[in-house]
C-alpha positions in Angstrom: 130.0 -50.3 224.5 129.9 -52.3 227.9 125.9 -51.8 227.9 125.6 -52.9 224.2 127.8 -56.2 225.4 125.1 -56.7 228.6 122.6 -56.0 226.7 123.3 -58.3 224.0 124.3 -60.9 226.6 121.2 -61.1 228.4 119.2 -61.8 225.0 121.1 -64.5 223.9 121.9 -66.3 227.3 117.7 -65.5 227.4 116.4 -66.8 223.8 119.0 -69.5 223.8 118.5 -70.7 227.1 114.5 -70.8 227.4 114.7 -72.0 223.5 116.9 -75.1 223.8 114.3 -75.7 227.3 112.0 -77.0 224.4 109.5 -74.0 224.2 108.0 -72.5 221.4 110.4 -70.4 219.8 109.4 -67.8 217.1 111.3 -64.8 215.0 108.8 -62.4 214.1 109.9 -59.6 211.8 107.6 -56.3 211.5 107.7 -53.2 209.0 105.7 -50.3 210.8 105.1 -46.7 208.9 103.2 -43.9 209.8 102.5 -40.3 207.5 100.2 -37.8 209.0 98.7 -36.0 206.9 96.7 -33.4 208.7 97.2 -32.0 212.1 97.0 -35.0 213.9 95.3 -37.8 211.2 97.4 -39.6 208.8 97.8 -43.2 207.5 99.2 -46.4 208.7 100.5 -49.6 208.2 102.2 -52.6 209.2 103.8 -55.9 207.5 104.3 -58.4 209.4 106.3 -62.1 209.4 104.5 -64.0 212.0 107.5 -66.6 212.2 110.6 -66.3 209.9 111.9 -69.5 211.5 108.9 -71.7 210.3 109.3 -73.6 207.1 105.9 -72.1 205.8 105.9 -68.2 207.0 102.6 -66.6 207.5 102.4 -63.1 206.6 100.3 -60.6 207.7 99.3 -57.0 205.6 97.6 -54.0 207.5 96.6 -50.1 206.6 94.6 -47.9 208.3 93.4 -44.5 209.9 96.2 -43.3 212.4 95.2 -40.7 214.4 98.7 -39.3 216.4 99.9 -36.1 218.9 103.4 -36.0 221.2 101.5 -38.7 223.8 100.1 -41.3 222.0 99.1 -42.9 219.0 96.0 -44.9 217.7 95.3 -46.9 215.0 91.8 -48.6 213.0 93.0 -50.6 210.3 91.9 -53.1 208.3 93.7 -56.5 206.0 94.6 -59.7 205.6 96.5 -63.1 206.9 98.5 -64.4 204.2 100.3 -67.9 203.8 100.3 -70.7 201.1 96.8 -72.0 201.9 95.1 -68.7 201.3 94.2 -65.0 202.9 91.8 -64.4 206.1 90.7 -61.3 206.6 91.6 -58.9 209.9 90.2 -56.0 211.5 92.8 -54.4 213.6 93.0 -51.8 216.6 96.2 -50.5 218.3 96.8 -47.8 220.4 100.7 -46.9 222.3 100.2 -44.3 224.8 103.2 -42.3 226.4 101.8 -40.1 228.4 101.5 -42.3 231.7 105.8 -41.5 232.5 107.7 -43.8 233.4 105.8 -46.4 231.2 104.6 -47.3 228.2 101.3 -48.7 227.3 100.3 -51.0 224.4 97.2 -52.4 223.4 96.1 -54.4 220.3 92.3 -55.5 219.5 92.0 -57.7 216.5 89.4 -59.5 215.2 89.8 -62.6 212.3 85.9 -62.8 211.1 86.9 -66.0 208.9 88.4 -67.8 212.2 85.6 -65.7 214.9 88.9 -65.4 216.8 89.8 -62.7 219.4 92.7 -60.8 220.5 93.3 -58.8 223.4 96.8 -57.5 223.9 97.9 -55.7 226.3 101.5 -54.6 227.4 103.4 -52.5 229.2 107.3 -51.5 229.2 109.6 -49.4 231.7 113.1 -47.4 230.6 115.9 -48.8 232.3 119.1 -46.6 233.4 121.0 -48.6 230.6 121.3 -46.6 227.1 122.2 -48.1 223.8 122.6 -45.9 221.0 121.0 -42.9 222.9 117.9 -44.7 223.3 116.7 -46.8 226.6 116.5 -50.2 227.1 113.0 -51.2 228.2 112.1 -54.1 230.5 108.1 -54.6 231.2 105.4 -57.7 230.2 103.2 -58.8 227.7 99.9 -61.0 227.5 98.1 -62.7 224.6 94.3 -63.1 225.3 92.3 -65.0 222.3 88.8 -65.7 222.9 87.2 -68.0 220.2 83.7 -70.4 220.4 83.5 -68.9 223.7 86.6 -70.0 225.6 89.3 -67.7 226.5 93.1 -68.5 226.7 96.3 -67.3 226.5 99.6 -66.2 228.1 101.4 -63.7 229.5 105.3 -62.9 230.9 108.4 -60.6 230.8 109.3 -58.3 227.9 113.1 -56.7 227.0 113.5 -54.4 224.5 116.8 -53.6 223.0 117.2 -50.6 220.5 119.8 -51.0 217.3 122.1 -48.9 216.1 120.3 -47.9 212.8 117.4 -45.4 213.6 113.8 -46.8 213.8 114.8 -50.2 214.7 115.0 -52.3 217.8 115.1 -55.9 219.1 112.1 -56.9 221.9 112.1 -60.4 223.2 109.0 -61.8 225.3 108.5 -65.0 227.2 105.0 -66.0 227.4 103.7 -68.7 230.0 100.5 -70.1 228.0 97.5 -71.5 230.1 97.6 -74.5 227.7 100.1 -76.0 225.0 104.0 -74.8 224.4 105.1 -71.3 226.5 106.1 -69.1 223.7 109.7 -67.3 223.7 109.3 -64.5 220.9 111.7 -62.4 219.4 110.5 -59.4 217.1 112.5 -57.4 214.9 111.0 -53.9 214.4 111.5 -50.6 212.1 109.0 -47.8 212.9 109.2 -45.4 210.1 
């Protein structure tokens, strides 16, 4: 119980404090399922609510190809943005890899053909001592890379992850210092299944 109270503690001293700093401040909320199907190939998917706290919430819809064993897993999917103004289309790579101990390795590729917009993210994650509902807290970094009409920005910065009570879900929050405009302070909600 003392490790949920720190843990707890440290997000919302975190969040509240960079957030009320005047930075960017987004609640992103992600469904994730995976079923193989045959030794090691199966399906994915993800849904995805880039920022619950904005007014207009853009969504975002993706299946796939998952290919998975006890190490890692990749996925090649394929679907859609989705927000009042319309859909644009996005083709989608991400890979987790488990097999580099003590860390954690994360990797996205996506590509939006309607916006010729690029992103490269990578990330990384370390268990901590600290154990919450017999699973680790995490502490590690995270970077955005977009390129688009040739120029290439983005940010990068510290990562927590918290894991909840209810199996399959956790809490990660991520500060991101951005190269230009607001830094980003991100909090994701998450259930794997």
């Amino acid at each position: 119980m003392k490790n949920l109270v720190l843990a707890v503690a440290i997000l919302l001293v975190f969040a509240f404090g960079v957030s009320a700093a005047g930075f960017d401040n987004q609640f992103r909320i992600l469904l994730h399922g995976q079923k193989t199907l045959s030794d090691h190939w199966g399906v994915a998917g993800w849904g995805i609510v880039l920022d619950a706290t904005n007014p207009n919430p853009r969504g975002l819809l993706l299946a796939g190809l998952l290919y998975k064993d006890e190490s890692r897993w990749v996925e090649f999917m394929g679907g859609s943005f989705f927000d009042g103004s319309g859909e644009e289309p996005l083709l989608d790579f991400r890979f987790l890899e488990k097999s580099l101990k003590p860390f954690e390795g994360w990797l996205e590729i996506a590509y939006s053909p309607g916006s010729d917009k690029l992103l490269i993210g990578p990330s990384a994650v370390v268990a901590t001592p600290i154990s919450l509902f017999g699973a680790p807290v995490k502490v590690g970094g995270e970077a955005d890379i977009f390129v688009q009409d040739r120029v290439i920005s983005g940010g990068f910065g510290p990562r927590l992850v918290i894991p909840l009570p209810v199996q399959g879900w956790f809490v990660a929050t991520s500060y991101q210092f951005k190269d230009e405009g607001e830094d980003i302070l991100r909090t994701y909600l998450v259930l794997n299944f």
